[in-house]
N, C-alpha and C positions, 0 to 999 in steps of 0.2 A: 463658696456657693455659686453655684452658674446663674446665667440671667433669667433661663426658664424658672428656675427654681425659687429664686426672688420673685420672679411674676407671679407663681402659683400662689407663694405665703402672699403678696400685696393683695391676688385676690379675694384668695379665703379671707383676709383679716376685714374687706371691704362688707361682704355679706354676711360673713360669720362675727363681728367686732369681737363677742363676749368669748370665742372658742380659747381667745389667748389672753385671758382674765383668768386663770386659774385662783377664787378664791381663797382652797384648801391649800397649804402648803407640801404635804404629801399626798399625792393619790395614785395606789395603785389602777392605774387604765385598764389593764387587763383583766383584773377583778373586778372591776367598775363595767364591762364591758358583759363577764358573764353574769353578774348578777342583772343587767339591762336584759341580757337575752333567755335567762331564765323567768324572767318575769313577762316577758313578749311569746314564751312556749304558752304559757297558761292564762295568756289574756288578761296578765295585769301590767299597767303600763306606768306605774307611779315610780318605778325607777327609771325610766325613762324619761319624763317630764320634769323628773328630779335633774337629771343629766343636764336636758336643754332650757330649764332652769338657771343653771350654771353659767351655761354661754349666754344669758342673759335673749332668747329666741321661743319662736315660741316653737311647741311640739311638731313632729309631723303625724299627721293622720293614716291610719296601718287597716286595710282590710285583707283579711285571711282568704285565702281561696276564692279571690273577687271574680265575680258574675260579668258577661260583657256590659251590663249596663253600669257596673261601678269605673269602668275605665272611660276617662273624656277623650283620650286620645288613639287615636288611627293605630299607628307604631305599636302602641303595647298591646290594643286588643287582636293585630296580626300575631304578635309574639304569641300572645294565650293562645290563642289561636293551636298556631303553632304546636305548641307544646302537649295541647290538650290533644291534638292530631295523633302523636307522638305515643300517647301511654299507651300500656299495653293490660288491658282492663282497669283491675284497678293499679296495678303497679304501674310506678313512674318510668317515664323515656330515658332510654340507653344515653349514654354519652356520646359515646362513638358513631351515636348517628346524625348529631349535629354538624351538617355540613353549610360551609359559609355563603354559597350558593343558593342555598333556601331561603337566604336572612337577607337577601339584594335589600329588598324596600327598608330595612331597619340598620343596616350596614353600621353607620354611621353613630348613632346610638343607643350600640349595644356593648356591653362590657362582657366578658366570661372569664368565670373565676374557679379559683380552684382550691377547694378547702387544702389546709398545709394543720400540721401539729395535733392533728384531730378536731379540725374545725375552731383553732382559738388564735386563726389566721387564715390569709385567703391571699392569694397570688394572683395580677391581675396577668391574663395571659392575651387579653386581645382591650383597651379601651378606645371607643368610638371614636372617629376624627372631629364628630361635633360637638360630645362632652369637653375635648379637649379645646374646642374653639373658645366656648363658654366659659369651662373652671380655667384656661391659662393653665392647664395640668396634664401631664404627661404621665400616667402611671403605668403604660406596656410594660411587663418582666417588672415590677416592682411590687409592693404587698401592701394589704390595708392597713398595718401599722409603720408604714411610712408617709402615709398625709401627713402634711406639716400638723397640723392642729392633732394631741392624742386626744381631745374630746372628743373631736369629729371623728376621728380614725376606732372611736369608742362605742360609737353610734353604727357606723359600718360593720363593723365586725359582729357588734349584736345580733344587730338587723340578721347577717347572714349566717350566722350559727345558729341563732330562731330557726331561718328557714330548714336547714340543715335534721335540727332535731324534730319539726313537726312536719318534715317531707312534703309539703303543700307551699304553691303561690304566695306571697306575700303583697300585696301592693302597698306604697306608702306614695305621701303628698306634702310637698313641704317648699312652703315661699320664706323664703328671706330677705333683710333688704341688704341691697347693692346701689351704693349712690343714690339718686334719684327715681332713680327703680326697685321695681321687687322680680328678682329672681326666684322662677317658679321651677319646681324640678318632681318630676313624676317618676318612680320609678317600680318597676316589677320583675321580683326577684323568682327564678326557677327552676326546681332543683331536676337535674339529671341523675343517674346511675351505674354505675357500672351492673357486668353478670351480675357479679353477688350480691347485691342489691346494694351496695354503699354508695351514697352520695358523694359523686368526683368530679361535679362540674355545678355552676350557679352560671345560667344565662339571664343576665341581667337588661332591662331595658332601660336607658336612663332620660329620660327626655325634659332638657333644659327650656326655658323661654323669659322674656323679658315683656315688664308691664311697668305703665307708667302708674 
């Protein structure tokens, strides 16, 4: 194991404690993962809470197709922004039109991902240099079931096959503690398109912060 990779698990294990408390002794994560995001399609979120439950944390807060006023911060209401610029009436924005140049003020943290297996996986193809200041985590060219924790990696994947099957914005809000702090992480999930209308791209924003 290299020394980033130890940093990454010593972080997650500081703010996540319970993610590496598996109290079940078998659990399939991937089925644990679509039945989270089957339940997040249709606005029930008790597998979900069942999940972060388990990591002993509490839930994060999830608004669908958030309004600028449901966003507190700068970064993600640019992104919505953004994206809402982007559609093309009602159909959602090209992929291929995402260019990095547009994204300057958000650069930093923005992740873009790319559904793999039919969406029951996601390849990170670009993660921000400030998520990675924060999580101690390097995920460029590597996939949502490689996060050291498969809860967390559980929760990810959910989140972004939800978004995947109900083609709309997702925002979610979620503090945990770290040390003497509580690490706050904002993020909002966006799906892009290709021609044929499938979902080939999630421009994600993720915005870290620390409070005492």
């Amino acid at each position: 194991m290299s020394i980033r990779e130890n940093n990454a698990i010593l972080a997650l294990r500081e703010s996540w404690p319970g993610a590496f408390l598996v109290k079940e002794p078998v659990r399939d994560m991937r089925q644990e993962a679509d039945r989270v995001a089957a339940g997040l399609v249709q606005g029930d979120r008790t597998e979900l809470d069942r999940l972060f439950e388990s990591m002993d944390s509490s839930a994060p807060e999830l608004v669908w197709s958030p309004a600028s006023g449901d966003l507190s911060c700068d970064i993600l209401a640019f992104l919505r922004h953004y994206w809402a610029e982007r559609r093309r009436g009602a159909e959602l924005p090209l992929s291929r039109e995402i260019d990095a140049l547009d994204l300057v003020p958000a650069l930093g943290y923005i992740m873009l991902m790319e559904p793999l297996e039919g969406g029951s996986d996601f390849l990170y193809r670009v993660y921000g240099s400030r998520i990675v200041d924060y999580s101690k985590t390097e995920m460029t060219g590597k996939r949502v079931w490689d996060v050291p924790s498969p809860l967390v990696a559980a929760y990810f994947a959910a989140s972004y096959r939800a978004v995947c099957i109900r083609r709309e914005p997702l925002y979610t809000f979620h503090r945990s503690r770290l040390a003497q702090f509580h690490a706050q992480w904002e993020r909002l999930i966006l799906p892009f398109v290709n021609e044929q209308g499938d979902v080939t791209r999630l421009l994600v924003g993720n915005v870290p912060s620390l409070q005492r």
